[in-house]
ZAVO-418976 format. One record per residue: x, y, z of N, C-alpha, C in turn. Coordinates in steps of 0.1 Angstrom, whole numbers, plus 2048, in hexadecimal, padded with zeros to 3 digits. Layout:
residues N
  n.X  n.Y  n.Z  ca.X  ca.Y  ca.Z  c.X  c.Y  c.Z
    X    Y    Z     X     Y     Z    X    Y    Z
...
This chain:
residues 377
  n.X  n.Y  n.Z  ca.X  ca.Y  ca.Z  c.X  c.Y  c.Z
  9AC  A09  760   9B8   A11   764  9BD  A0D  771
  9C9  A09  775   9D0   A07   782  9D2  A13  78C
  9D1  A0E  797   9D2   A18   79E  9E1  A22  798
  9E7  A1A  797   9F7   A25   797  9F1  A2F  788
  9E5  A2E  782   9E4   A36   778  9DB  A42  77B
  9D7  A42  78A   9CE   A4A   78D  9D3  A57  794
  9CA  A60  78E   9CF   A6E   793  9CF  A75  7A4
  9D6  A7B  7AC   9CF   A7D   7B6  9C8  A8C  7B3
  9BC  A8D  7BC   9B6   A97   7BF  9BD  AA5  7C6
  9C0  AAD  7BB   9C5   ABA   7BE  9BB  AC2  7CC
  9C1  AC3  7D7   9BC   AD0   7DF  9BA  ADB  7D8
  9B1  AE4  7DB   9AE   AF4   7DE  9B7  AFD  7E7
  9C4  AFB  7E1   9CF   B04   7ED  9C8  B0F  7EF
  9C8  B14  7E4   9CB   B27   7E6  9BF  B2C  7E9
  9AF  B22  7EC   9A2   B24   7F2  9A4  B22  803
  9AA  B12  803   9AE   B12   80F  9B6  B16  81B
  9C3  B1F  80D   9CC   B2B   818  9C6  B35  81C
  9BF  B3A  813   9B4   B46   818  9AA  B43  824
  9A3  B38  824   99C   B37   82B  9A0  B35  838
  9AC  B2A  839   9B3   B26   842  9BD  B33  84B
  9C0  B40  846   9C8   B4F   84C  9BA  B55  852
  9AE  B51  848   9A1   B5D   853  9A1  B54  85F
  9A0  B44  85E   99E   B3E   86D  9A9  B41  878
  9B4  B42  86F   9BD   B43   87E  9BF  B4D  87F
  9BE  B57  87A   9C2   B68   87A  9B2  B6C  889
  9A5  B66  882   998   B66   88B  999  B5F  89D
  99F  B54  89B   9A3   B4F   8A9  9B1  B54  8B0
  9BC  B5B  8A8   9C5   B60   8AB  9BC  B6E  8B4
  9B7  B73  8B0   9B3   B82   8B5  9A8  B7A  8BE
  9A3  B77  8BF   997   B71   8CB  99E  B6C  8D9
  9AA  B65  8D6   9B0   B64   8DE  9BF  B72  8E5
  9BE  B79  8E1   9C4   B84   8E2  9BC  B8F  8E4
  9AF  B90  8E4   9A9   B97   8E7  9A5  B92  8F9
  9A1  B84  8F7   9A1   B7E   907  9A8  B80  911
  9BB  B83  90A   9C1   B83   910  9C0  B8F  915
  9C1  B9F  910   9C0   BAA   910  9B1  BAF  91C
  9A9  BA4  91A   99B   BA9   921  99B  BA3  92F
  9A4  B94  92F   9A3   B8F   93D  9B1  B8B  945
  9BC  B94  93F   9C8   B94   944  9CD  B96  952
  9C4  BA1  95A   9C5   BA3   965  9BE  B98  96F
  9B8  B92  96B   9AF   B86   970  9B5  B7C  972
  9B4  B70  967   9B7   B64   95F  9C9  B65  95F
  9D5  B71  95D   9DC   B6F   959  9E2  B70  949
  9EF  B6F  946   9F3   B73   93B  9F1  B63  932
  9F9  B63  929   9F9   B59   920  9FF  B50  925
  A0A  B50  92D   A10   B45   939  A0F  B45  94A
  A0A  B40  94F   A03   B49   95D  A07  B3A  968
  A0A  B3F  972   A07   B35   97C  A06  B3D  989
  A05  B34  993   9FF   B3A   99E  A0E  B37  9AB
  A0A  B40  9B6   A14   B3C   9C2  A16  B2F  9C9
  A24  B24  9C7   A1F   B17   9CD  A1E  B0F  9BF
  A1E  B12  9B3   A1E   B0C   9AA  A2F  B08  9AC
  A33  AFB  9A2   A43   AF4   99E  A49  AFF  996
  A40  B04  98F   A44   B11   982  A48  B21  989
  A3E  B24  98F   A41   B30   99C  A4D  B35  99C
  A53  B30  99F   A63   B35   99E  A6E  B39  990
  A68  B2E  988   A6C   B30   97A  A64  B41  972
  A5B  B3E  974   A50   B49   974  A4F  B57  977
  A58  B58  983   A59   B65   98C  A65  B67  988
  A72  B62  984   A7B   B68   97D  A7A  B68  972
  A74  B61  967   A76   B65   95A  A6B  B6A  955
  A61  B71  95E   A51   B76   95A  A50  B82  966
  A5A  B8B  969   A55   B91   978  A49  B99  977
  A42  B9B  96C   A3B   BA8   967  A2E  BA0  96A
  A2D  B91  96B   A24   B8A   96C  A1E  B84  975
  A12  B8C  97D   A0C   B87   98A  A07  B7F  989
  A0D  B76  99A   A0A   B69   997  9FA  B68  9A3
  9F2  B5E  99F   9E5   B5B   9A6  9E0  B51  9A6
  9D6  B49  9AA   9CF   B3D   9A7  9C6  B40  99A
  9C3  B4A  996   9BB   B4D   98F  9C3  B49  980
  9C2  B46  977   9C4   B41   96D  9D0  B35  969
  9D7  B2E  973   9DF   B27   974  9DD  B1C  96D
  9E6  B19  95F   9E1   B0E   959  9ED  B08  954
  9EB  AFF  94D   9FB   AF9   946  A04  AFE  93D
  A00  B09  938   A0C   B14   930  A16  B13  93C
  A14  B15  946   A22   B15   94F  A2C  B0A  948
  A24  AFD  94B   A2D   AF1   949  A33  AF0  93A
  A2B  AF5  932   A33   AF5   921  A39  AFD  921
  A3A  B0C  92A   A4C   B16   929  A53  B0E  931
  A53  B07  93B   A5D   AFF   942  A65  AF4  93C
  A5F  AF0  931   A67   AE6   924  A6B  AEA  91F
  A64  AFC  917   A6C   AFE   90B  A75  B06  910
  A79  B08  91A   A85   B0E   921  A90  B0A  923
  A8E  B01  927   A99   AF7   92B  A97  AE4  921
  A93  AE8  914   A94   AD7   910  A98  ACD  90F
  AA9  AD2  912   AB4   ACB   90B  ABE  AC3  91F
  AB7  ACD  923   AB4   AC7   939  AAB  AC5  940
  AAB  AB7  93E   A9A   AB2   943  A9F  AB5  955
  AA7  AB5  95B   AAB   AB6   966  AA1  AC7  969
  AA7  AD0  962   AA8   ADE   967  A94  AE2  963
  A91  AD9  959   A85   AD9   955  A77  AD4  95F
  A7F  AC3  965   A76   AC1   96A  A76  AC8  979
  A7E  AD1  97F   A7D   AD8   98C  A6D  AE0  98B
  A68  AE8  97F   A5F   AED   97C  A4E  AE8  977
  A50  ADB  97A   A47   AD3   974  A3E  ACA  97E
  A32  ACD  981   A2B   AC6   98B  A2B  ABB  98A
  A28  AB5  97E   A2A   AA5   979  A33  AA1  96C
  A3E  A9D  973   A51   AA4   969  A4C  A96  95E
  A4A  A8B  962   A48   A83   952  A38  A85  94A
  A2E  A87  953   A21   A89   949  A25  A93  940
  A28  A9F  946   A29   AAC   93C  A35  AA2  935
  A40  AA2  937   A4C   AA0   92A  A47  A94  925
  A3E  A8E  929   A39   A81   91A  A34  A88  90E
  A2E  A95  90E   A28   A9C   900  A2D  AA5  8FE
  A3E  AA8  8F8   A48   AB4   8FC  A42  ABC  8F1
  A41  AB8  8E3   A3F   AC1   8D7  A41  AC9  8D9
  A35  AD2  8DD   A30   AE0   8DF  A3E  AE7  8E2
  A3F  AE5  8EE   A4D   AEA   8F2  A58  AE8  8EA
  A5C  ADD  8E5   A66   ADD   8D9  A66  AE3  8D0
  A5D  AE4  8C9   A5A   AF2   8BE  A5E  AFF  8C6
  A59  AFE  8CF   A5B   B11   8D1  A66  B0E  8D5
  A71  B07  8D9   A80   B07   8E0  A87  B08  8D3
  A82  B03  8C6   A8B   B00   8BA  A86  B11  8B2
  A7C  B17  8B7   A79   B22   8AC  A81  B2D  8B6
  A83  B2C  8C1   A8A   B36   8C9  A91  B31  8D1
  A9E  B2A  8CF   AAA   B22   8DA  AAE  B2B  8E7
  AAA  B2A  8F0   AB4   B2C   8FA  AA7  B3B  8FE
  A99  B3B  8F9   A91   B47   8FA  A8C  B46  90D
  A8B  B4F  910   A83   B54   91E  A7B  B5F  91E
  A73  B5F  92B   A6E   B68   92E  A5E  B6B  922
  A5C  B7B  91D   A54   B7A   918  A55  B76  908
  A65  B76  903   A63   B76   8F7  A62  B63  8F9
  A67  B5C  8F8   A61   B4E   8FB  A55  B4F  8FD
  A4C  B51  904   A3D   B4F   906  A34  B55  8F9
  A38  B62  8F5   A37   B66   8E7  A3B  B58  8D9
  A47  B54  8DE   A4B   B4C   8D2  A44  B3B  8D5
  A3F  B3C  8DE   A34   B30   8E1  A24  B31  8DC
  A23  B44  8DE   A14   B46   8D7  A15  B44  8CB
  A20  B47  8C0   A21   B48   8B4  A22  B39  8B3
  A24  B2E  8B4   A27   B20   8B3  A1A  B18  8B5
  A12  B21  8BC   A07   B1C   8BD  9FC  B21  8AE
  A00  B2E  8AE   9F5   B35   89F  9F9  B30  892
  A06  B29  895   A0E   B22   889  A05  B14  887
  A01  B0D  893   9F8   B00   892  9EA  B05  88F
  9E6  B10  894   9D8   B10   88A  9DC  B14  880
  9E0  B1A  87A   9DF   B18   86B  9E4  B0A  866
  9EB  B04  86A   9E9   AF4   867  9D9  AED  86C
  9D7  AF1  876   9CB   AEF   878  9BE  AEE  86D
  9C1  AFA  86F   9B6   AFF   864  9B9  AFB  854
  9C3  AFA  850   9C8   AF1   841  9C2  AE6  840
  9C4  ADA  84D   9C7   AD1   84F  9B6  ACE  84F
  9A9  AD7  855   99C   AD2   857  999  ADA  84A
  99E  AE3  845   998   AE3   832  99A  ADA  82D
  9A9  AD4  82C   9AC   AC8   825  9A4  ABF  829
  99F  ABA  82F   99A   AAC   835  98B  AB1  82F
  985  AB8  82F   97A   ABB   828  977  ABA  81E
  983  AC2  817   97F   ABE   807  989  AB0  800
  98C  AA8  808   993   A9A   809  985  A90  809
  978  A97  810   970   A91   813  963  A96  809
  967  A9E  801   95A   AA3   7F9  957  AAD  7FE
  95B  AB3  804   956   ABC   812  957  AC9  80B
  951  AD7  813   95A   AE3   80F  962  AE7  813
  96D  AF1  80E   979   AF6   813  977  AFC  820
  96E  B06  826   96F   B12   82B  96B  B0D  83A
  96E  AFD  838   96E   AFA   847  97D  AF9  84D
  987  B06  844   995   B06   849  991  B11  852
  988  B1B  852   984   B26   859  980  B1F  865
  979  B16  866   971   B12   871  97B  B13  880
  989  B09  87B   993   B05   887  998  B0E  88D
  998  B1A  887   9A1   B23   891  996  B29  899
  989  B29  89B   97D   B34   8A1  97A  B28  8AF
  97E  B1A  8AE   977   B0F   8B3  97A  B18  8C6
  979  B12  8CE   977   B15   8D9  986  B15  8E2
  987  B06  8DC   996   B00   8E4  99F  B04  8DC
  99E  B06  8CE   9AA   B0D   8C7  9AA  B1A  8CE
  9A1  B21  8D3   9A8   B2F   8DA  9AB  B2F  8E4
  9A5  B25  8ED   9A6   B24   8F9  9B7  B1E  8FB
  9BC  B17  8ED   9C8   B10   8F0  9D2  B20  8EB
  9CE  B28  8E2   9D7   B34   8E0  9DB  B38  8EB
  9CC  B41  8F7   9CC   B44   905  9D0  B45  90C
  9D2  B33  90E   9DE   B34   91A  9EC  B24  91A
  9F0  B28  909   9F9   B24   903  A01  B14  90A
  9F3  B07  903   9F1   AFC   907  9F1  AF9  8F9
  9F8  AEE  8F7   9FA   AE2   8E9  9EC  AE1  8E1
  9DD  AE2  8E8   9D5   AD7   8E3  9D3  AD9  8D4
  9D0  AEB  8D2   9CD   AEB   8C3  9D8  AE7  8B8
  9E5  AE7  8C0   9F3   AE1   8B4  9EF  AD4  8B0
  9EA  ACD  8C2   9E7   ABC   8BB  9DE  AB9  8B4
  9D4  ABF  8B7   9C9   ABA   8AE  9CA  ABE  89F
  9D2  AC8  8A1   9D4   ACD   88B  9DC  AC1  889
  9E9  ABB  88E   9EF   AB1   88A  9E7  AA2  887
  9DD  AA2  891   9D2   A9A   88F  9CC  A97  885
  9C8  AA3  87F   9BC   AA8   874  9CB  AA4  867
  9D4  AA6  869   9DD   AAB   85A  9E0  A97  859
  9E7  A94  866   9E9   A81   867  9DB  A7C  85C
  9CD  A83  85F   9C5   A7B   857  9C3  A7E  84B
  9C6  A8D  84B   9C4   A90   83A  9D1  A87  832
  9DD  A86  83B   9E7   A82   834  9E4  A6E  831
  9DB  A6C  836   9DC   A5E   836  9D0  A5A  82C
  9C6  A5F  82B   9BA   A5D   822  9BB  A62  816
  9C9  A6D  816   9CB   A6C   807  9D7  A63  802
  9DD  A59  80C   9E9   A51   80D  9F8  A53  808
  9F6  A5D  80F   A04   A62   819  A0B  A5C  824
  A0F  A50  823   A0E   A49   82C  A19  A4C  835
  A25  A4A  832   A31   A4D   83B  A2C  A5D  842
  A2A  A69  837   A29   A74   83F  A21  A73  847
  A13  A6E  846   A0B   A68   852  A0E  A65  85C
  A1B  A5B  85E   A1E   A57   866  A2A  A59  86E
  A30  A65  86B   A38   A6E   86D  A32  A79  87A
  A27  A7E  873   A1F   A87   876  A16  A83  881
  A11  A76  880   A0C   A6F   889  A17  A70  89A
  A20  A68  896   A29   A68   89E  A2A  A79  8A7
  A2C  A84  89C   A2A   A8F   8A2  A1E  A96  8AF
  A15  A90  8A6   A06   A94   8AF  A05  A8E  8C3
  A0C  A81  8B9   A07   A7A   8CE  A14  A7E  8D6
  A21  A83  8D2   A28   A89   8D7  A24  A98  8DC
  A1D  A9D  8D4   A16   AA9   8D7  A0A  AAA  8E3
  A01  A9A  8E2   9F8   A9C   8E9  9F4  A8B  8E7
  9F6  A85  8F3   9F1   A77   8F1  9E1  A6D  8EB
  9DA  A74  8EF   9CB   A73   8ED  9CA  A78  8DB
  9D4  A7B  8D4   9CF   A7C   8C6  9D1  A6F  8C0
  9D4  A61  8C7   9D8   A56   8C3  9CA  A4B  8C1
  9C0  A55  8C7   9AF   A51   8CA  9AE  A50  8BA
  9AB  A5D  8B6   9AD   A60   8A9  9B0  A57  899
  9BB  A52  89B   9C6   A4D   897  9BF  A3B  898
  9BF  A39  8A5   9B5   A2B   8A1  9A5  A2B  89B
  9A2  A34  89F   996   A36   895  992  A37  889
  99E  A3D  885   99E   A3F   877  9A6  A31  86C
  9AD  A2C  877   9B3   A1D   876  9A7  A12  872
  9A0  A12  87E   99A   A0B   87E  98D  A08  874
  989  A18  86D   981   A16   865  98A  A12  859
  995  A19  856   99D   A15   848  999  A05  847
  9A2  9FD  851   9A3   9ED   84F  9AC  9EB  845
  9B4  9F0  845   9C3   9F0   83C  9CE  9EC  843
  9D7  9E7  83D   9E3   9E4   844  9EB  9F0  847
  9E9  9F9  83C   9F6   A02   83C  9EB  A0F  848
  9DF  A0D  84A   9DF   A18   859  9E5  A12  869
  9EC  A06  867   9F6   A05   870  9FE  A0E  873
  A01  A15  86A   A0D   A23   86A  A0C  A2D  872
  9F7  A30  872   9F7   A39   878  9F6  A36  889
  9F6  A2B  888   9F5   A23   89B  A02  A22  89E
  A06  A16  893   A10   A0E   89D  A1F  A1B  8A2
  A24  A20  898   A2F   A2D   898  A2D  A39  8A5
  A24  A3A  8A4   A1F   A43   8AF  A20  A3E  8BF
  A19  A31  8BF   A19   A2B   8CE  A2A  A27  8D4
  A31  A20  8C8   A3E   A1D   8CA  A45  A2C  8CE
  A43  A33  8C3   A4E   A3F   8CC  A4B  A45  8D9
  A3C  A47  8D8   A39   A4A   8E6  A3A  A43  8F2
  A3D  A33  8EE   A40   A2D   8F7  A4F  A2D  8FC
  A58  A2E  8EF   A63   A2E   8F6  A68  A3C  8FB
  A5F  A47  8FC   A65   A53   8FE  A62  A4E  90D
  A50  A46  911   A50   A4D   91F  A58  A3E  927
  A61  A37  91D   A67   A2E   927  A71  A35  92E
  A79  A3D  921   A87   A48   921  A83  A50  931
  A75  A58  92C   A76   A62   93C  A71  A5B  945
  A6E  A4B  94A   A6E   A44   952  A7C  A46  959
  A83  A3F  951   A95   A3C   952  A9A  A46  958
  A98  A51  94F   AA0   A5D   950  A9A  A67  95C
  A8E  A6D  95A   A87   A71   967  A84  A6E  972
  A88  A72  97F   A83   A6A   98C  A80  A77  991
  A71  A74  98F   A67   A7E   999  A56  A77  99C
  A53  A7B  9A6   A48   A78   9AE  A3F  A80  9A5
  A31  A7E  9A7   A28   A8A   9A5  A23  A88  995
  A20  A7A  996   A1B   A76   989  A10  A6C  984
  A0A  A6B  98F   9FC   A68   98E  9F6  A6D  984
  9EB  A5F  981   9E2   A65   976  9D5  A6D  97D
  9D5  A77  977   9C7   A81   97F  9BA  A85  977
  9C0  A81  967   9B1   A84   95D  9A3  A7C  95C
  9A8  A70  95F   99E   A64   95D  997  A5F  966
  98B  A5A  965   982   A56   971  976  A4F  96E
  96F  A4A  976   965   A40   971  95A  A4B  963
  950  A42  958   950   A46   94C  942  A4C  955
  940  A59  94D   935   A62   950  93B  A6A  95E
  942  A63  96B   940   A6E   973  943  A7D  971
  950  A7C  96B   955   A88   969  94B  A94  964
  941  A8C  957   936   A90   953  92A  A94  957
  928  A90  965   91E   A95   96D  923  AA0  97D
  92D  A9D  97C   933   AA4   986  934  AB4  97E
  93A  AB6  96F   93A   AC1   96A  92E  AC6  968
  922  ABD  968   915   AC3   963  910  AC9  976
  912  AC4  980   912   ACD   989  91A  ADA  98A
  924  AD8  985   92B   AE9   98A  925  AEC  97F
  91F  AED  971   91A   AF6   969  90F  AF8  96D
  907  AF4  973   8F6   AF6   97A  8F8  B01  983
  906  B09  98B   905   B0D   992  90A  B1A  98C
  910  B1B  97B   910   B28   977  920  B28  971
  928  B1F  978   934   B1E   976  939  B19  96C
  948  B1D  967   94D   B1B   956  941  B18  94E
  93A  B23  946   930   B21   93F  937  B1F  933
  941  B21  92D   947   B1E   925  94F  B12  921
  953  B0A  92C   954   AF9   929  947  AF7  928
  93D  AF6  92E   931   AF5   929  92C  AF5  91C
  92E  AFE  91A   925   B04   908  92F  AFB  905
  93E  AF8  903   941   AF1   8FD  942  AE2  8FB
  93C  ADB  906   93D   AD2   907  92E  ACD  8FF
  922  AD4  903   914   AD1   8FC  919  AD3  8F1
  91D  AD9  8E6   920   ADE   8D6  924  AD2  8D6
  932  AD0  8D8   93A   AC2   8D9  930  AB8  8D5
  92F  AB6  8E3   91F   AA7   8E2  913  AA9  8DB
  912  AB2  8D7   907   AB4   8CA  90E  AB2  8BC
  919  ABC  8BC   91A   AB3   8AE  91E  AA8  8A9
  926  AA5  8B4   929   A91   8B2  91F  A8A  8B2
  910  A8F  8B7   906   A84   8B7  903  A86  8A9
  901  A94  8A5   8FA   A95   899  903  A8F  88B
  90F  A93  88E   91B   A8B   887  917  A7F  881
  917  A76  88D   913   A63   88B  909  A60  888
  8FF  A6A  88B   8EF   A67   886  8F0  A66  87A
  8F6  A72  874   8F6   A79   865  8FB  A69  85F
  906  A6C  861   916   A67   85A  914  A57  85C
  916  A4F  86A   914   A47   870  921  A43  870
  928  A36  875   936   A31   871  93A  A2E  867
  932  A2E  85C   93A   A2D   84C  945  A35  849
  943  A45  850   94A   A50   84E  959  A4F  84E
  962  A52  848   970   A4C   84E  971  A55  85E
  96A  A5E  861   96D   A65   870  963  A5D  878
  95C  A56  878   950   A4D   880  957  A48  88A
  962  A3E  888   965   A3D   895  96E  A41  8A0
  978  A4C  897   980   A52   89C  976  A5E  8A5
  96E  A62  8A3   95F   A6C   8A5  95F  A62  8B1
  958  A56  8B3   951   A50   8BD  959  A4F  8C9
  965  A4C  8C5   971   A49   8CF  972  A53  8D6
  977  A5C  8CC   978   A6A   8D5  96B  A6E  8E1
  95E  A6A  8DF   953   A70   8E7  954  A65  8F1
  958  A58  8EE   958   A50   8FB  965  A54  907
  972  A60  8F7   97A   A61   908  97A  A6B  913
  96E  A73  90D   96B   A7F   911  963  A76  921
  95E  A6F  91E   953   A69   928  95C  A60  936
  969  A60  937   971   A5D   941  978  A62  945
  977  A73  941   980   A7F   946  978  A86  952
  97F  A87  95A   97C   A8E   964  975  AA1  966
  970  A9F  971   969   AB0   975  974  ABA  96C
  982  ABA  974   98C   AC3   971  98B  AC2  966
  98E  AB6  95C   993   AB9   94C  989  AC2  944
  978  AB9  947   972   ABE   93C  968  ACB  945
  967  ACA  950   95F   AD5   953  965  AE2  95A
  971  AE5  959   975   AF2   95C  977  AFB  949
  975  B06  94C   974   B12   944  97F  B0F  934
  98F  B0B  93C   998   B0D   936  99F  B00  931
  996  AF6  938   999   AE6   936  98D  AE3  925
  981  ADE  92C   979   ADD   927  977  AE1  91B
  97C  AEC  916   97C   AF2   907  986  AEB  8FB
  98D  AEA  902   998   ADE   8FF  997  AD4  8FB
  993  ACA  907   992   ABC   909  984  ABB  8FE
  97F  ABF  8FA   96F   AC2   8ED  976  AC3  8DF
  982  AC6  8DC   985   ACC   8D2  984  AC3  8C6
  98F  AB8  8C8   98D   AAC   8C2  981  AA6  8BB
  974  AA4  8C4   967   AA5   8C1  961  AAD  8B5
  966  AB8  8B8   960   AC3   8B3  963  AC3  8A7
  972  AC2  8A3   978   AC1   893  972  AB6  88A
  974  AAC  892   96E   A9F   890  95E  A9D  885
  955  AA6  890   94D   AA4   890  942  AAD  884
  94B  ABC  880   949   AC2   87C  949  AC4  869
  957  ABB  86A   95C   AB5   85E  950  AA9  858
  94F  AA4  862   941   A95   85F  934  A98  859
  92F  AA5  862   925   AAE   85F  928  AAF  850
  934  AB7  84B   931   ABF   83E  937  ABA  837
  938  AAB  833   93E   AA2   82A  939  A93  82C
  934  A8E  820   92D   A86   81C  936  A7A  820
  931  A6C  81E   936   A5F   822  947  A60  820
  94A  A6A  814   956   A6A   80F  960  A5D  809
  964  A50  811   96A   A48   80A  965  A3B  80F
  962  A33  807   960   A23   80D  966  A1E  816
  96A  A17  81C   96D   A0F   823  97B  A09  81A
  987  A03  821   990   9FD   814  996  A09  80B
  98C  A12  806   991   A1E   7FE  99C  A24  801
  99E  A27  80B   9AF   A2B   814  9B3  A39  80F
  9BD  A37  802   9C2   A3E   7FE  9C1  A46  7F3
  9B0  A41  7F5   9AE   A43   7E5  9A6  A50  7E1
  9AE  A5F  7E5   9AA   A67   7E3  9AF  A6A  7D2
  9A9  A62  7C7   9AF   A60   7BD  9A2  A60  7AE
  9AA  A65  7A3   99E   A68   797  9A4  A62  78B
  99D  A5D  784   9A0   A56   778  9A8  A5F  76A
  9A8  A60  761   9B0   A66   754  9A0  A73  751
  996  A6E  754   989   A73   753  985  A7C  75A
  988  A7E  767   983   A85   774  97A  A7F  77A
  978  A71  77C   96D   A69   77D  974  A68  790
  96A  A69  79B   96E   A63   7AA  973  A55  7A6
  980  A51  7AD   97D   A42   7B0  980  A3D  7C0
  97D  A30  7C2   97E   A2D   7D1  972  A38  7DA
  96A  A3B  7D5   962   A46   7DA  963  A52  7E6
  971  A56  7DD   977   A66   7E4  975  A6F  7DA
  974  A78  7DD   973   A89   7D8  97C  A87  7C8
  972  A8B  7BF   97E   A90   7B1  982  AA4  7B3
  987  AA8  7AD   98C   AB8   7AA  97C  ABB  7AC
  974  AB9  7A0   96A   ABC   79B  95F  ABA  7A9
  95C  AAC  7B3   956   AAE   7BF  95B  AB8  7CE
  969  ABD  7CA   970   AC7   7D2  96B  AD6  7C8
């Protein structure tokens, strides 16, 4: 029988829709509950401090919202885009670093296209909803890849409880949008979806650049021509967006600040946690590097996530104190890992090498290319 006579492998929607509303409905309230318990502290869902670029944008479209050092994080800079999208001028006045932030607009684009011309709190609200909208892609996206892989479904529940998916609800930062687009680029490509793959692709590193780790990893184990799609489309556009806000943006204050020699960052964070501090980048960073070790032990690089898995832990190891060892970083910057890693755990070798697309079953129900049939889902 030829390939073009082979069947593809039906998903478990209506297991995985269920499963996939308890995860994000579970991390939706965890993070809403955070917000409710540490709001006087930490700040609202968009927070900055006095002396911040955003500060002024902040204090008139948020007056209700006290400003402090204490919870100041990049939700400022993603209402400063989706406010003003369509005026990088009026956008970048609010922006400590006017081209890093606008090289990964997404986030902000969505909430400017679901609420045009939005301020204040209903914007910040129509940013939290844009975000609960990506986990449940999220969460679709790590069932689907599971049972793409032999796996079970009910690791759609898993993505919305993870740490950085709440931590990214919180205090309304892209990372859990990118990484679902991450997860869905691969479910979309291993069952060979190729264009949408690479559509979607394109989406993700716009969203968040470091999901392009990902993306070669999973390249790299295919060894196909057509996972050029998920590389090469993605680097191009992002290339020519950050030539555009080269051209077009003229602002200072754009140093790179994440990266630094491999391990320091890593031992610098293990001092401030010795001393009691962010125990919670902590716990997540050990979980993280536990289960990637245990991941590759298990799995090894056969796995189609092996090397996308390894990549990712090596880029964890040139990130700095700030990224991975503060409270509200660190949860984050693990995420990737964690989906990765967790999927590897609870799904077998899944597809050979060369197999690609071949989430596919014969007239019989027989696996071929050694992916999942109905009957191994």
């Amino acid at each position: 029988m030829t390939t073009g006579d082979r069947r593809r492998v039906p998903l478990p929607w209506a297991t995985l829709l269920v499963f996939a509303a308890i995860g994000t409905l579970l991390g939706t309230g965890l993070a809403l509950l955070d917000l409710h318990r540490t709001h006087e502290i930490n700040g609202g869902l968009v927070h900055t401090r006095p002396g911040s670029p955003a500060a002024p944008l902040l204090a008139a479209d948020l007056p209700e919202e006290p400003q402090s050092i204490r919870g100041d994080h990049d939700g400022q800079q993603f209402y400063a885009v989706a406010r003003d999208p369509l005026d990088l001028d009026v956008a970048v006045e609010s922006l400590d670093r006017p081209r890093y932030r606008l090289q990964h607009p997404l986030f902000a684009w969505l909430s400017w296209l679901v609420h045009p011309g939005g301020r204040g709190s209903t914007l910040v609200w129509t940013m939290f909803a844009v975000n609960v909208a990506g986990v449940l892609v999220g969460s679709l996206a790590m069932g689907a890849l599971s049972c793409t892989l032999r796996g079970p479904p009910f690791l759609a529940v898993v993505f919305g409880v993870l740490p950085g998916v709440v931590m990214s609800l919180r205090i309304t930062v892209a990372d859990s949008l990118a990484v679902a687009l991450m997860l869905l680029v691969i479910v979309l490509f291993l069952r060979g979806h190729d264009v949408l793959a690479a559509i979607v692709a394109v989406a993700a590193v716009l969203t968040k650049e470091p999901m392009l780790i990902a993306f070669v990893g999973v390249a790299l184990w295919s060894r196909q021509r057509r996972s050029l799609l998920i590389v090469v489309p993605p680097i191009v556009v992002a290339g020519l967006w950050f030539a555009y806000l080269h051209a077009r943006v003229v602002a200072g204050g754009d140093q790179v600040v994440e990266f630094g020699l491999p391990l320091a960052g890593m031992v610098s964070s293990v001092r401030l946690w010795l001393t009691g501090s962010d125990s919670y980048a902590m716990a997540s960073m050990v979980l993280a590097l536990a289960l990637g070790a245990v991941a590759l032990v298990q799995r090894r690089l056969r796995h189609p996530l092996g090397l996308a898995l390894l990549f990712e832990l090596g880029f964890l190891l040139v990130l700095k104190l700030d990224v991975i060892g503060l409270e509200r970083n660190g949860t984050r910057m693990t995420l990737p890992v964690m989906v990765l890693a967790i999927v590897m755990i609870a799904t077998p070798h899944g597809a050979d090498p060369g197999s690609g697309a071949g989430q596919t079953v014969d007239d019989r129900g027989h696996r071929v290319d050694g992916v999942a049939t109905q009957a191994d889902v």
